[in-house]
C-alpha positions in Angstrom: 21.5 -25.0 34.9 24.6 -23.4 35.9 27.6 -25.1 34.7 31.8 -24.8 35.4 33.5 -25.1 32.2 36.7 -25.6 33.9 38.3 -28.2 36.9 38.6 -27.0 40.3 42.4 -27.8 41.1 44.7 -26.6 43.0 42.0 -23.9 44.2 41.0 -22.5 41.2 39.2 -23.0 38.1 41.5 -24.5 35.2 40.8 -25.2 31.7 40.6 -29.1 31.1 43.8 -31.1 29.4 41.1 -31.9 26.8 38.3 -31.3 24.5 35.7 -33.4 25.4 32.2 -32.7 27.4 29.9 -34.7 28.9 26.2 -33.9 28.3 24.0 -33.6 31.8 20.2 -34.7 31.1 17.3 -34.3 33.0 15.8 -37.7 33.4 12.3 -36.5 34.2 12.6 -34.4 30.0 15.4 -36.4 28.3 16.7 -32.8 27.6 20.4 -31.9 27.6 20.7 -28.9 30.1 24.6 -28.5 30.6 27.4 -29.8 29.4 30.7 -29.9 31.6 34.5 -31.2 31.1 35.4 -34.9 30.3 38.4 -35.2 33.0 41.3 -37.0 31.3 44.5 -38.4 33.0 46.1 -35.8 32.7 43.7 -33.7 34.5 43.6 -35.7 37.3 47.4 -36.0 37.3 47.5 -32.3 37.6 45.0 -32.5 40.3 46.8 -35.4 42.4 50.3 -33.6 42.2 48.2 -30.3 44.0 47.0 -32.3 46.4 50.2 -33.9 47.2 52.0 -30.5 47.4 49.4 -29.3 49.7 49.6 -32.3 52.0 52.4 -31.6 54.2 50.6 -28.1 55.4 47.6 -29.0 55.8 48.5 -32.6 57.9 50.6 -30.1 60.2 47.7 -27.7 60.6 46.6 -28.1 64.1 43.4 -29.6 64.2 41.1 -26.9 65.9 42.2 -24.8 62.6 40.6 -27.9 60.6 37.7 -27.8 62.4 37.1 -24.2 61.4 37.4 -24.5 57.5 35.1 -27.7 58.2 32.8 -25.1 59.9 33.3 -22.6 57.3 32.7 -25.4 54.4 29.5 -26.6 56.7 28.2 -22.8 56.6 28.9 -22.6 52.7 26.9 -25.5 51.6 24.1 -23.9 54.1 24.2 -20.9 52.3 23.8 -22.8 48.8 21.0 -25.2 50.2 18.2 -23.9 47.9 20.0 -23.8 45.1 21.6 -27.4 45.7 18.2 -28.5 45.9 17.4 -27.3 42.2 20.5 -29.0 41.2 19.8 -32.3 42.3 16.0 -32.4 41.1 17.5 -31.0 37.7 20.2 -33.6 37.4 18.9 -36.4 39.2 15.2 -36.6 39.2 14.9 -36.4 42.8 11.7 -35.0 44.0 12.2 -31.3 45.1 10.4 -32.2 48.8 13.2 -34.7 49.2 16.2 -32.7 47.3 15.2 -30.0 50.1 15.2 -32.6 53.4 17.9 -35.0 52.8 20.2 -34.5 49.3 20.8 -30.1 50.3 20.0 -31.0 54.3 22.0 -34.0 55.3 25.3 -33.4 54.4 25.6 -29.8 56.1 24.9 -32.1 59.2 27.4 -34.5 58.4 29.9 -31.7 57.8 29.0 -30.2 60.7 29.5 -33.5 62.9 33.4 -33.7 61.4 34.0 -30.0 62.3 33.1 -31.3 65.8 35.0 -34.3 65.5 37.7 -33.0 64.5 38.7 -30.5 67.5 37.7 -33.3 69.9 38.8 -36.4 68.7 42.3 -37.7 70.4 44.8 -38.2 67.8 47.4 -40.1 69.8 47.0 -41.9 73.0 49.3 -43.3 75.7 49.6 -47.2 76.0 52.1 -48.5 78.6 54.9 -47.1 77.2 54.1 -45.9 74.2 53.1 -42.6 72.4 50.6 -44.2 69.8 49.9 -41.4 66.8 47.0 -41.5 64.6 47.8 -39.8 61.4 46.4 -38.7 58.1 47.3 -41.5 55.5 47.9 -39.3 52.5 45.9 -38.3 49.1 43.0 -39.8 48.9 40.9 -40.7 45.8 37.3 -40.3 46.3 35.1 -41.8 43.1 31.0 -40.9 44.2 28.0 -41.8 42.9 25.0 -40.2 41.5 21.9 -41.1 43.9 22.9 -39.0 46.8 25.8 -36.6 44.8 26.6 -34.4 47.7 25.7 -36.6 50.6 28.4 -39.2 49.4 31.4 -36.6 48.4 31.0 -34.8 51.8 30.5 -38.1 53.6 34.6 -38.7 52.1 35.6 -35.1 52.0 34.8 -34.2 55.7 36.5 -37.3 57.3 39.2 -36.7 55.3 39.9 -33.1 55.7 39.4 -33.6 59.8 42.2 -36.2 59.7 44.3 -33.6 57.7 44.3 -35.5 54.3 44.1 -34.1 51.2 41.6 -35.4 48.7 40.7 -35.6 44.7 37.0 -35.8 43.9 36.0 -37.5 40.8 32.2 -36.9 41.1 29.4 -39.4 38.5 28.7 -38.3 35.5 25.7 -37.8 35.5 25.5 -35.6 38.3 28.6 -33.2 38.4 26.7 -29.8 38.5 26.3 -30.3 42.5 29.8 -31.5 42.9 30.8 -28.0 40.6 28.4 -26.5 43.7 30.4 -28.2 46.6 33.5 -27.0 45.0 32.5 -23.8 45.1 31.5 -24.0 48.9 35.0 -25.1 49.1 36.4 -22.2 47.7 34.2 -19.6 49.5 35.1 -21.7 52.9 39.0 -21.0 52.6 40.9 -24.2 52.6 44.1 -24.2 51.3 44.8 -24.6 48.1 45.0 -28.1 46.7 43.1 -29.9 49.7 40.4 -29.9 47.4 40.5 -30.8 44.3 37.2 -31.7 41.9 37.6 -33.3 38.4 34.6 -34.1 36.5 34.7 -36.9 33.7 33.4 -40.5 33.3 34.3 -43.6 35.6 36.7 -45.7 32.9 39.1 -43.0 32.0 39.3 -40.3 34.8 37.8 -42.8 37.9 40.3 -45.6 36.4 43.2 -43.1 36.2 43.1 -41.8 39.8 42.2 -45.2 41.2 45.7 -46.3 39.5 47.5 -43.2 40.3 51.1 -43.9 42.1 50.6 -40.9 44.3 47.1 -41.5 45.5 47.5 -43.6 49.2 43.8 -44.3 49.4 40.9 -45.1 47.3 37.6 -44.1 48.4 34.4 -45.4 46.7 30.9 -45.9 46.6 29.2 -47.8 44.1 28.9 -51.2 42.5 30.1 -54.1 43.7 31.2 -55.1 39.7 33.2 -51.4 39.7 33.7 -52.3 43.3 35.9 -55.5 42.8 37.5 -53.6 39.8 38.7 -50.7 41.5 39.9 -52.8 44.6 42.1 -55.1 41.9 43.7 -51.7 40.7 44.6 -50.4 44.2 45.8 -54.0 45.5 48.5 -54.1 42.4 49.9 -51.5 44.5 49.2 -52.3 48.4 47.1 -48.9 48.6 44.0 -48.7 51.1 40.6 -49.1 49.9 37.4 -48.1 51.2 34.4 -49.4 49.4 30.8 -49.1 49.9 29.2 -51.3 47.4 25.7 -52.7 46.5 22.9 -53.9 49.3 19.7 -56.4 48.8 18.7 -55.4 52.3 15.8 -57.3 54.4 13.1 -55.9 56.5 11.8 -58.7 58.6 8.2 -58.0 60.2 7.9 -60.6 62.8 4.5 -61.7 64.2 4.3 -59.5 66.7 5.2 -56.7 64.9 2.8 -53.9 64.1 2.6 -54.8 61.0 0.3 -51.7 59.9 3.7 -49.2 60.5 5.9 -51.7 59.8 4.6 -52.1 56.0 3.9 -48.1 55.2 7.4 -47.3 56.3 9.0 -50.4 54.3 7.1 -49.2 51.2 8.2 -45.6 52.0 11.8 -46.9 52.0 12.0 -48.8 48.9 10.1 -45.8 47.1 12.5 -43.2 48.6 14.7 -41.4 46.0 12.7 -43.5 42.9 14.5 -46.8 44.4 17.9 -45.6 44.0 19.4 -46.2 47.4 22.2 -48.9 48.2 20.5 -49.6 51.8 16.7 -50.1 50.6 14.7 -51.9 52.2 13.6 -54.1 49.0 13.0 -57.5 50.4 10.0 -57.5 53.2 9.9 -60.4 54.9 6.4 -61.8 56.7 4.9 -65.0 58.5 3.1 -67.1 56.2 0.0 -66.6 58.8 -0.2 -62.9 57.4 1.6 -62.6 54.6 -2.3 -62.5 52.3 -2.5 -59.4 54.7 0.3 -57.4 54.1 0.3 -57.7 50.3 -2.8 -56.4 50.5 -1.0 -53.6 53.2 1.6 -53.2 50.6 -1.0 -52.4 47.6 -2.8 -50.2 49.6 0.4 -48.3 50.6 2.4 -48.5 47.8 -0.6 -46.7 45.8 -0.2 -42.6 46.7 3.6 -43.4 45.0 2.8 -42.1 41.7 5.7 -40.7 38.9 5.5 -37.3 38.8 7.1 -33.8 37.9 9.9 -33.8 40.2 9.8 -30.0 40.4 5.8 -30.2 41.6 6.3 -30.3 45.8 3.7 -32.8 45.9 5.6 -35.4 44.4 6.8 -38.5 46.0 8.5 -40.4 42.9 10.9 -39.1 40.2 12.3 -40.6 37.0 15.1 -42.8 37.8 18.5 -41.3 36.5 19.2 -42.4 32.9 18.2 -44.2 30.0 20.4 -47.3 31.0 19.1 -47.6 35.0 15.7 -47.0 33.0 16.4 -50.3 31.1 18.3 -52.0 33.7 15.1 -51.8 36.4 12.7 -52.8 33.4 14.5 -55.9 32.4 14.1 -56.7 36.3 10.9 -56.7 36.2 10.4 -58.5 33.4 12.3 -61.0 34.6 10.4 -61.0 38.0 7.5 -61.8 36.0 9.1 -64.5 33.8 10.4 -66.6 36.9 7.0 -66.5 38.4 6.6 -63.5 40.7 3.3 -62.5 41.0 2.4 -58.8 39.7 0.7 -56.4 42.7 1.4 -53.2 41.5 3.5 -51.4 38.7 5.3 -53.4 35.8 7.5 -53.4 33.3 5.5 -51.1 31.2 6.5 -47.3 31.7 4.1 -44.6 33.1 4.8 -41.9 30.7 6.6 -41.4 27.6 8.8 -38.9 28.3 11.3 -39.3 30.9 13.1 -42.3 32.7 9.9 -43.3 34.7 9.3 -46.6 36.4 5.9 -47.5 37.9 6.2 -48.2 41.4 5.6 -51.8 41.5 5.7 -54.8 43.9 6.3 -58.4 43.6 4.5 -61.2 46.0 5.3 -64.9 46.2 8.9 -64.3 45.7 11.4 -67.1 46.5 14.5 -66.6 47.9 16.3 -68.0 45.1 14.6 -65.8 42.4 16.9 -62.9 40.6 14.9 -60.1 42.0 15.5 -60.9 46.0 19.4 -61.8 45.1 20.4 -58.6 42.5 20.0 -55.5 43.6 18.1 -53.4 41.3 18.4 -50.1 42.3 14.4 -48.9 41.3 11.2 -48.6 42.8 10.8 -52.3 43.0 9.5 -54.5 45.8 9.9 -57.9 46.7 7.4 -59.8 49.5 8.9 -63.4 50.7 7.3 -65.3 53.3 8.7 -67.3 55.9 7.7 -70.0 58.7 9.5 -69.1 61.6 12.5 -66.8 62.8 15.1 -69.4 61.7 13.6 -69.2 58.4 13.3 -65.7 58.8 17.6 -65.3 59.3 17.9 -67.8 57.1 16.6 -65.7 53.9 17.6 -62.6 55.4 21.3 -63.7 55.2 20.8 -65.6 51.6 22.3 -63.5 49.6 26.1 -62.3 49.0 25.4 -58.4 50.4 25.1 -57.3 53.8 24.6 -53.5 53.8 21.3 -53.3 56.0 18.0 -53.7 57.3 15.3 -53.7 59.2 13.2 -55.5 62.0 9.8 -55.1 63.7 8.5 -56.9 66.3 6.3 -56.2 69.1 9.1 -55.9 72.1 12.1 -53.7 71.3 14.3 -57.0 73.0 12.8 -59.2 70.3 14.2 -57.1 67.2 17.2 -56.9 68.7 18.0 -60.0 69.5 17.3 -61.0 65.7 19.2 -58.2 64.6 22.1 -59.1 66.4 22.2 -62.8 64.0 21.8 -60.5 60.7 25.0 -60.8 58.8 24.6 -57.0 57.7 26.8 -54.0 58.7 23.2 -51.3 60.0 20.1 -53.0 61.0 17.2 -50.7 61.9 15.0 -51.7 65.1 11.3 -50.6 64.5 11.9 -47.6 62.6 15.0 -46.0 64.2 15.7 -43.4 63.3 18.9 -42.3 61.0 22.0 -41.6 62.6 24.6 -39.9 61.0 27.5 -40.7 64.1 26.7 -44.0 63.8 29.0 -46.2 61.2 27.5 -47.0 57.6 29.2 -49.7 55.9 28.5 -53.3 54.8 29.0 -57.0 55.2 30.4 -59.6 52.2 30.3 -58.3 49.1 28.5 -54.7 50.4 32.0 -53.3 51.1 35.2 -53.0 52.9 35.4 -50.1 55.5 33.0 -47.4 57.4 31.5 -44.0 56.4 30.2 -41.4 59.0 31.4 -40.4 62.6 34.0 -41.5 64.4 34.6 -44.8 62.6 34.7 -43.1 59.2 37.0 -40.5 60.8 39.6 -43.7 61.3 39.7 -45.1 57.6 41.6 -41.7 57.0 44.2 -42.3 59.5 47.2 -44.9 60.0 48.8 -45.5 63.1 52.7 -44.8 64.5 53.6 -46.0 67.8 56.7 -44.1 69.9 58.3 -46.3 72.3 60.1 -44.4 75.3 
């Protein structure tokens, strides 16, 4: 694969402070197939002074000119969509069907949306008698993860940008080669240099240092909620803003009336989606006790056309999961499923081939709310059926647990989902299949996060507020 050997700072391609490389693997060969710089301090210290020198332009640039780079950064990733797709099936494991509809696809539309955003959103307002201002807070600090690489760091860039901040990406690990792409979108789109700035290089030394950086005025991250908490600790020492989207045990309730035949092929689709590796998964499925026998059976019978495969084949419909240690990490869940008494349906502990990072889809029934695998989230192809007696029940399982990212509800009148959807204690609910929106604000409850990605409300963590009295 194509690989920088340099940073992008200050726009242009510099030669890390240090030695050191991190090794990009395939997780569907095990095979080293780049290496690219290990980001230390000092890099990123080079990279948050550009972006604090470029600052003061590019907050004053008016913001139907921001708009336009957006529009010219939305056209560049466009233009790179195939290749981006190649990327992210090489580096993460993704399947190339879905690398092509929602890892290249989705984040041209969500640039797209802040390039609109941006020349129509009203950036100061007249209350009584004042002039209220919203303006750009600063530097930001964007640390992103590696199940959706490009959807996250445009998801942080693009608000950013369209409230005229400047912004240093420290991309994961273990998938930097489509953050290396997106920087050279950036390039090819014509912002100014030092509005964006990409350093590659692992969480605890090039994360921690621009996390801690003096000059950085918000932290942006996805993730954890361990790295989560961590990060938040660092930025509070020194009363900077945080935004945080952290970890998710989300519930899909099927309610009796439900039809429970959609309701159970699209949770299993969910969970499966992207080998498991998604913070808002559906991976607790809720159902009356009266059918519960009947959708496990559902769930078998759905769960069964999900099986590991060459990513690169466009038949595939699950990949490896990323690394060696997420590969061990979902296993030991499962064994652990099976040691507290969840019954087996389909999959186990027991890998499907012996190469690659593989985990059989599998699925766990008479789960108890109580059990490690429907409190931690897992982050694999891994399935949890609960039953319950009635909707209290229902809410009451639903909200157990200490995230609240999202979810889902079925039920045979739209009114009935809702009205249960309104007592989930989760920041997106889902009413009988709806549809992703990427206006609408993604963010969670308790310990899922602090803040909101996408649209207008994501536009808003990137400003602060200044009122004129006169």
């Amino acid at each position: 694969m194509k690989a920088q050997s340099s940073m992008y700072i200050g726009g242009e391609w510099r030669p890390a402070a240090g030695p050191g490389t991190i090794a990009v693997v395939n997780p569907a060969t095990e095979q080293v197939i780049a290496e690219v710089p290990a980001g230390t301090a000092e890099d990123i210290d080079t990279a948050v002074r550009a972006a604090r020198a470029a600052f003061p332009g590019w907050a004053a640039t008016p913001p139907a000119e921001r708009a336009a780079r957006l529009a010219a950064l939305r056209d560049a990733m466009a233009a790179r969509k195939d290749e981006t797709a190649e990327t992210v099936t090489a580096e993460l494991g993704s399947p190339v069907r879905l690398s092509k509809a929602v890892h290249a696809s989705a984040p041209v539309a969500v640039a797209g949306s802040y390039a609109e955003l941006a020349a129509s959103h009203a950036f100061e307002e007249r209350i009584g008698n004042s002039t209220v201002l919203m303006e750009p807070v600063g530097v930001v600090g964007a640390i992103t993860p590696w199940n959706y690489p490009l959807h996250q760091i445009v998801a942080k860039v693009a608000p950013a940008l369209a409230a005229g901040c400047t912004i240093v990406v420290k991309p994961a690990e273990d998938t930097p080669l489509t953050a290396q792409l997106f920087a050279e979108a950036v390039h090819e789109a014509g912002l100014p240099p030092g509005v964006v700035n990409v350093v590659t290089g692992i969480g605890a030394v090039a994360g921690q240092a621009l996390a801690a950086h003096e000059d950085v005025d918000l932290v942006s991250f996805t993730g954890s909620t361990a790295v989560g908490r961590r990060i938040g600790a660092t930025a509070g020492a020194a009363v900077k803003r945080v935004a945080l989207e952290l970890g998710g045990k989300s519930a899909n309730v099927i309610l009796p009336s439900a039809d429970h035949a959609r309701a159970v092929k699209a949770g299993v689709a969910n969970v499966m989606t992207n080998s498991g590796q998604t913070c808002s998964a559906w991976t607790r499925m809720l159902v009356h006790a009266d059918r519960y026998d009947e959708a496990v059976e559902a769930v078998a019978a759905a769960v069964a056309p999900y099986r590991p495969g060459d990513p690169r084949d466009e038949l595939c419909r699950l990949g490896p999961v990323v690394n060696a240690a997420q590969h061990a990490r979902v296993r030991g869940y499962i064994a652990k499923g099976v040691a507290e008494g969840a019954r087996l349906v389909a999959g186990g502990a027991e890998p499907p081939h012996h190469t690659g990072y593989f985990v059989a889809p599998t699925v766990f029934a008479d789960v108890t709310p109580e059990m490690t695998i429907a409190q931690e989230e897992i982050f694999g192809p891994v399935l949890s059926i609960l039953r319950y007696e009635d909707e209290d029940d229902a809410l009451r399982i639903a909200n157990g647990t200490v995230y609240g990212l999202a979810g889902a509800v079925w039920a045979g009148e739209e009114s009935e989902a809702v009205a249960f959807a309104r007592r989930m204690d989760t920041g997106q609910v889902d009413i009988n299949g709806g549809r992703f929106n990427p206006l609408a604000p993604f963010g969670g409850y308790k310990q899922s996060g602090v803040g909101r990605e996408l649209g207008r409300h994501g536009l808003a963590e990137y400003l602060q507020t200044k009122s004129l009295q006169f």
